[in-house]
N, C-alpha and C positions, 0 to 999 in steps of 0.2 A: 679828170682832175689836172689840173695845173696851175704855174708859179703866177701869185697873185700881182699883177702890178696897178690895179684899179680898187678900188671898192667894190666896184660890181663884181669883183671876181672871186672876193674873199669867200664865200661860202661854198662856191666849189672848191677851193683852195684847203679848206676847214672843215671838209666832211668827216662825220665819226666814225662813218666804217673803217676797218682797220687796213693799213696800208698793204697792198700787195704785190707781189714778184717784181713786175715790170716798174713799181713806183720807189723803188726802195733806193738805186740811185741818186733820183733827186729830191726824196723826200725825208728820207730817212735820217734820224740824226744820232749818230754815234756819242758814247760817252755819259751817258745817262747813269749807267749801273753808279758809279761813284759816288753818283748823288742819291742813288736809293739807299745804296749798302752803306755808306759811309767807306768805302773802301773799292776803290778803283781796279783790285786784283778779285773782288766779291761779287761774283753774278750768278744766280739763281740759273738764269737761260743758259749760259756757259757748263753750267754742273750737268744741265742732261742735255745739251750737245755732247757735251764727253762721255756723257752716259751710254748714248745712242749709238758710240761711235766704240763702245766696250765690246772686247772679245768674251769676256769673261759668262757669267749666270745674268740672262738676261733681267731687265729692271723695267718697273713701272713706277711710270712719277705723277704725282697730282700736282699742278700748280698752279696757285692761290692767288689772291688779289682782289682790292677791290674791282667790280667792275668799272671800267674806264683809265684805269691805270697803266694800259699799252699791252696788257698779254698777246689777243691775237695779233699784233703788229708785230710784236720778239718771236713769237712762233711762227708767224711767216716769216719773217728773216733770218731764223735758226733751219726753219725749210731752207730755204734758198741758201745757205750755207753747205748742208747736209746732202744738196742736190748736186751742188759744186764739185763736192768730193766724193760722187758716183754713189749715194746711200738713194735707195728708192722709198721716196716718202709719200702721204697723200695727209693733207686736213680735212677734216670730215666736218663741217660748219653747222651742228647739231641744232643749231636755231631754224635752222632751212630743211634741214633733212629728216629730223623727226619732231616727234610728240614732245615737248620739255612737259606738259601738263599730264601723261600717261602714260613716261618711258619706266621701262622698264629692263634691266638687263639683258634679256633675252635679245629684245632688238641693236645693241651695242655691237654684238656677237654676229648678227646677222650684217649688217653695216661692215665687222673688218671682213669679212668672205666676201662682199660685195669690193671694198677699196684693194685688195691684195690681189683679185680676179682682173681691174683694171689695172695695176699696177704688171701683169702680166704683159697685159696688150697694149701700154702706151712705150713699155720697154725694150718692145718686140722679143721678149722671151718666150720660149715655149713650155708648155705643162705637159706631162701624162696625159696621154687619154684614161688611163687608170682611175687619175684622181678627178680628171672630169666627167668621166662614167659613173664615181661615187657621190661624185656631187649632185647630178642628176638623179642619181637610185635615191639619193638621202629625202629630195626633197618629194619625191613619186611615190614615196612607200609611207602606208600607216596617216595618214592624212589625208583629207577632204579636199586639198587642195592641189591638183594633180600639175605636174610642171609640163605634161604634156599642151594641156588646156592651156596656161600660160602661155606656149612658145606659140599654140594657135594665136591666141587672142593677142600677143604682139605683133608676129609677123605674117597673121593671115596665109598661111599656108600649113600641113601638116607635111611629115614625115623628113623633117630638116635635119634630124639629129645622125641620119644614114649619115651624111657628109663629114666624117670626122674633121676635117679641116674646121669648119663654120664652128663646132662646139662653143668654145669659149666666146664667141662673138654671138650666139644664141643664147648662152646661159645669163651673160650681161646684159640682153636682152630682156632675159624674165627677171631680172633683178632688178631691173629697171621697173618694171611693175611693182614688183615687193615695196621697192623703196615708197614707191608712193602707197600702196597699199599701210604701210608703217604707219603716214602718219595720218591716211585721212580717213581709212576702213578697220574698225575696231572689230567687226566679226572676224574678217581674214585674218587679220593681226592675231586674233585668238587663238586661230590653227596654225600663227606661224609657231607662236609661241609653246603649241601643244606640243608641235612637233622638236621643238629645240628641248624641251622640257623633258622628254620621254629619251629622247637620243644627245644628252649634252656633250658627252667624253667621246662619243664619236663624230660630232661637228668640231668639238673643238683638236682632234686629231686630225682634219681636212684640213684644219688653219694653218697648222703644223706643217702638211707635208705642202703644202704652196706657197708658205712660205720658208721652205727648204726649198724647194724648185729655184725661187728666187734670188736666195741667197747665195745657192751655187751657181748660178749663170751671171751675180752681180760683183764678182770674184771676194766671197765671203762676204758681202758688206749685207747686213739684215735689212731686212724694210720697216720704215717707220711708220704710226700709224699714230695719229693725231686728231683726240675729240676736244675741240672748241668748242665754246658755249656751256658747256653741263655747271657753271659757276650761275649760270643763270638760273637753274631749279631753285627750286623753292625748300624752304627749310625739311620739311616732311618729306618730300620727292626725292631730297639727294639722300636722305638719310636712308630712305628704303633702297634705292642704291645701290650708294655704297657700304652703309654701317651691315646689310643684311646678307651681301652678293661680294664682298672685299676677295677673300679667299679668289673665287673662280675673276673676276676680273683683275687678279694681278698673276694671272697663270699662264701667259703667252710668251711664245719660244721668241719673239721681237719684241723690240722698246714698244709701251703703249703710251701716252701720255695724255692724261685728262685734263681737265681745267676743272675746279672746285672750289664751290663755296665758300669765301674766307669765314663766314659766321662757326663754320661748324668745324673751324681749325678750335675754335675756342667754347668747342662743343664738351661737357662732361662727357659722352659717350663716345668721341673722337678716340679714348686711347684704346677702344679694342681692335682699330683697324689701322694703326697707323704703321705698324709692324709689316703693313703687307706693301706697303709702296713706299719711295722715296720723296718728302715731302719740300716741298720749295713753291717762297713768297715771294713773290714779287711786290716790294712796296711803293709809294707813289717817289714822286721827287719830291725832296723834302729844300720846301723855302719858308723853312722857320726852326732855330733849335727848339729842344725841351724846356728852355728858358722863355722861347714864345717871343725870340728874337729873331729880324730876319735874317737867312743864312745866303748870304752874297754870291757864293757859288752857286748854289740851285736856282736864284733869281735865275742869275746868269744861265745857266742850262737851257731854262723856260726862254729867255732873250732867243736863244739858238732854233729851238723849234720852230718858234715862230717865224724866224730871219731864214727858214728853210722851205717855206711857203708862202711867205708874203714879202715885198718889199718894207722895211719898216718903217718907210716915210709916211705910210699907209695911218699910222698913229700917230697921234698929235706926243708932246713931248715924256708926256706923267701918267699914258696909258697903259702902258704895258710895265710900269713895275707896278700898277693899279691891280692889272688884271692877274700879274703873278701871286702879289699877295695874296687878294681875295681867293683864289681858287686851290690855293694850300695844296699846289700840283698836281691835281689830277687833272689829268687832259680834257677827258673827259667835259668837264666841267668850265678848263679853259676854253674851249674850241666854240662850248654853248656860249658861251660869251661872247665872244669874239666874234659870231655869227648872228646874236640879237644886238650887237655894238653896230658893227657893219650895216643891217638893216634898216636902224634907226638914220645912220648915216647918211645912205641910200634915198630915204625919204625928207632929209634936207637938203638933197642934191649937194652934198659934201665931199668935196674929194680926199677927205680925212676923218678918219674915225676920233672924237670928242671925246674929252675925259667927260663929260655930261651923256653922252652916247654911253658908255664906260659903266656910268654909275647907275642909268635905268638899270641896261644890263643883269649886273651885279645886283639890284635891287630884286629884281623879276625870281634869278635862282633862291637870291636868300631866302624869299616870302615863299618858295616850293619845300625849302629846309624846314622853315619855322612850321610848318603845316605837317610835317613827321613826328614833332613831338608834342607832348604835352605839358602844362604847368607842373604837374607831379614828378615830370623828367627833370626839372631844372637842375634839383638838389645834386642827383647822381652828376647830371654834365658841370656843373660847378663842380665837383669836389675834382673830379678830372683835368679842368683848368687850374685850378689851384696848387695841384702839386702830384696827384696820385696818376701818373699816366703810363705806367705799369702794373699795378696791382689791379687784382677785377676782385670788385665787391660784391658786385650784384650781375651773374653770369647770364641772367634771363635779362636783365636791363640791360645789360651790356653786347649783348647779340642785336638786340631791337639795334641800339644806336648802329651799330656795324652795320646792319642791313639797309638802314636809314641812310645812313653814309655822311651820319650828323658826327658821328668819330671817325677818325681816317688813321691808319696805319703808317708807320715811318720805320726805316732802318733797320739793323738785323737783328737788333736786340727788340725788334720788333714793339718799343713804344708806340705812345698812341697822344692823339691829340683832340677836339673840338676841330670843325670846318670851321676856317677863318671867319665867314659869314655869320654860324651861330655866335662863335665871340663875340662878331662885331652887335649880331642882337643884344647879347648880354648886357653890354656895355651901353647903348641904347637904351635899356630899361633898369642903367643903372644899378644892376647885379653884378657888373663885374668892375672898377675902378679905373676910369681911364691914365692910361702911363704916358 
C-alpha cells in the first residue's frame, strides 16, 4: 500500500482491509471520534484503552459498529498504542482463524491459550514448566486426540518433550495444528470441544496462571486479547454465542474485547447479557444532521482521509464532496467507490477521476442497496426519513434494515438515518419530495 499520486495507484491506495501497525503513520487519520460522537472528548476506542490499562476487576468489552465503519483500523491503532506503553497484546482476525459459520465458544477459549502461549515467546518471557506440563496433561488425558500424536505429526520426530527448554516452542507447535484443525476438521474440532466441555474451569485456570506469568514479567501491565471479526456472524450464530455462553466468556483475569453484531445491540434478548460486558459503539462519521442537512465538518473529515491516501488533484472539482455525501461515511462504502471511480477512469485513460466516473460509481452501490429491500419495506424506511430516527417500530424490520445497511447509525445518542443512496432512490421514484 501506498500514497496515491496516479490513478493507477488509487486502488492500492484504497484497499478495505483495515490499516495496520507499520501503515498507521501515513495512513492513519486522527480526529474522527468528534465526528462520530458529536463530542471531541467522546471515544468509544479511548474508553477500553483506559480500560485495558485498569488496575482495578478486570473488564470485557464488545464493540459494535456497522461493518466498515473503521473498527479493525481503531483496534489496530489502540494495539499499537497499548504496545507502546509495554501492555502485551495479540488480535486474533476471527475471519482467518476460524469457523464464523460453526464457531462456537469453546474454540474462543482454545484460540486465547494458543495467543497468550505466543505472547510468552515473542516477549521472550519465561513460563513454568508446571503450567506447561498441565498444559500438555490437559490436552493428553480423556480424549482421542493424543498431543503426543500431534507433536509426532508436526515435527516428525518423537520423544521432544524430555528437552524441557523446547516445551513451549512444541506446544505452539501442536497449536498450530489445532488452529487449523478449528476451522477446517469438524471431527477433531468435536474432541477439541469434548475435551474443553468436560474440563472447562480447569483450562480456564491454565489461562489464568499464564497470564499471571505474564503479567509479572510485564511489570503488572496484563495482556490483551483481541477477537476481530465475530461482528461478522450471523444473526443466529452470535446469539448462540453470546446470548447462551456470556457468563464464562466475560470471566478472564485480562481485558478480552470482541467485536459484535450491531443488529443484536437492538436485539429484544440483548438485555440478559448486557450486564456481563462493557458495551461501546462505534458509529460512522456523520455527513449529514437529523435534519438531513449536510454537516461541514464531517464532509470535511471525509476530505482528510482521503487527502491521507491520495493526491487530491486525483479528483476533478465536485467529486469528492459527491462521493462524501452519497456514502453517508462509511468508509467502507467510500473506498467502494472511489475504486469503481478510479477504474472507470483508468479505462478512459484519464488522469482524473470524473464526477461521470463519480456517478456510475455511486449508481452500481445504490442498485446493490435497492436489491436489500422490498416494496413492502418502503412504508417502514419512509416513516424513518420523515421524522422517527430514534424510535423503533418494527424491531424485526428494523434489524433487517441494520444488517442490510440500508439504515446506518450516527452519534451517541445513537440516531439513525436511511443510506444517502436509498434516499436518493426515494426521491427518484418520487416518494420522497425533492428539497
Amino acid at each position: 500500500m501506498k500514497y496515491a499520486v496516479k490513478v493507477s495507484e488509487i486502488v492500492n491506495a484504497f484497499s478495505q482491509e483495515p490499516l495496520e501497525t507499520g501503515q498507521m503513520d501515513m495512513f492513519y487519520c486522527n480526529g474522527t471520534m468528534e465526528y462520530r460522537t458529536d463530542d471531541k472528548y467522546n471515544s468509544p476506542v479511548v474508553d477500553i484503552f483506559e480500560g485495558c490499562q485498569s488496575t482495578g476487576e478486570c473488564t470485557v468489552f464488545l464493540l459494535s459498529g456497522h461493518r466498515g465503519c473503521g473498527k479493525s483500523t481503531e483496534l489496530n491503532k489502540m494495539s499499537e498504542r497499548l504496545t507502546e506503553k509495554g501492555y502485551p497484546v495479540k488480535i486474533i482476525n476471527c475471519g482467518k482463524d476460524l469457523d464464523l459459520f460453526n464457531i462456537e465458544y469453546f474454540d474462543l477459549f482454545i484460540i486465547m491459550g494458543i495467543v497468550l502461549l505466543e505472547i510468552v515467546e515473542e516477549s521472550g518471557f519465561k513460563i513454568k514448566n508446571e503450567i506447561l506440563d498441565n498444559i500438555i496433561g490437559f490436552w493428553d488425558s480423556s480424549t482421542e486426540i493424543s498431543v503426543y500424536q500431534k507433536i509426532k505429526k508436526v515435527s516428525g520426530r518423537t520423544g521432544i518433550l524430555a528437552n524441557k527448554k523446547d516445551s513451549l516452542t512444541n506446544i505452539l507447535d501442536i497449536f498450530t495444528g489445532i488452529k487449523t484443525d478449528l476451522k477446517f476438521s469438524e471431527e477433531i474440532r468435536k474432541e477439541y470441544h469434548k475435551k474443553i466441555a468436560i474440563c472447562f474451569s480447569e483450562w480456564v485456570q491454565m489461562l489464568g496462571d499464564i497470564s499471571d506469568e505474564i503479567t509479572k514479567q510485564a511489570d503488572g501491565r496484563r495482556p490483551v486479547v483481541i477477537f476481530d471479526g465475530l461482528d461478522g456472524l450471523g444473526p443466529e450464530n452470535a446469539k448462540a454465542l453470546f446470548y447462551n455462553h456470556a457468563a464464562v466468556l466475560s470471566c478472564m483475569k485480562f481485558p478480552v474485547i470482541y467485536t459484535f453484531p450491531l443488529t443484536l445491540l437492538y436485539d429484544k434478548g440483548f438485555m440478559s447479557v448486557e450486564n456481563y460486558f462493557k458495551i461501546k459503539i462505534l458509529p460512522f462519521i456523520k455527513t449529514r444532521t437529523v435534519e438531513d442537512v449536510p454537516f461541514r465538518d464531517g464532509i470535511n473529515m471525509i476530505y482528510k482521509i482521503i487527502e491521507k491516501r491520495a493526491d487530491l488533484s486525483l479528483f476533478e472539482l465536485s467529486v469528492l464532496e459527491k462521493l462524501a455525501w452519497y456514502t453517508g461515511g462509511s468508509l467502507k462504502d467510500l473506498f467502494y467507490v472511489i475504486n469503481s471511480s478510479a477504474k472507470r477512469a483508468m479505462r478512459r485513460h484519464s488522469e482524473t477521476i470524473s464526477e461521470e466516473d463519480a456517478s456510475y460509481a455511486l449508481e452500481e452501490l445504490k442498485t446493490s442497496l435497492i436489491k436489500r429491500i422490498e416494496e413492502k419495506d418502503y412504508e417502514f424506511l419512509l416513516n424513518i426519513y420523515n421524522g422517527n430516527k430514534r424510535g423503533i417500530t418494527d424491531r424485526k424490520m428494523f434489524l433487517k434494515m441494520l444488517q442490510a445497511s440500508v439504515v446506518l447509525i450516527y452519534g451517541t445518542g445513537y440516531w439513525y438515518n436511511l443510506h444517502p443512496l436509498v434516499i436518493e432512490f426515494f426521491k427518484e421514484q418520487g416518494l420522497i419530495v425533492q428539497k
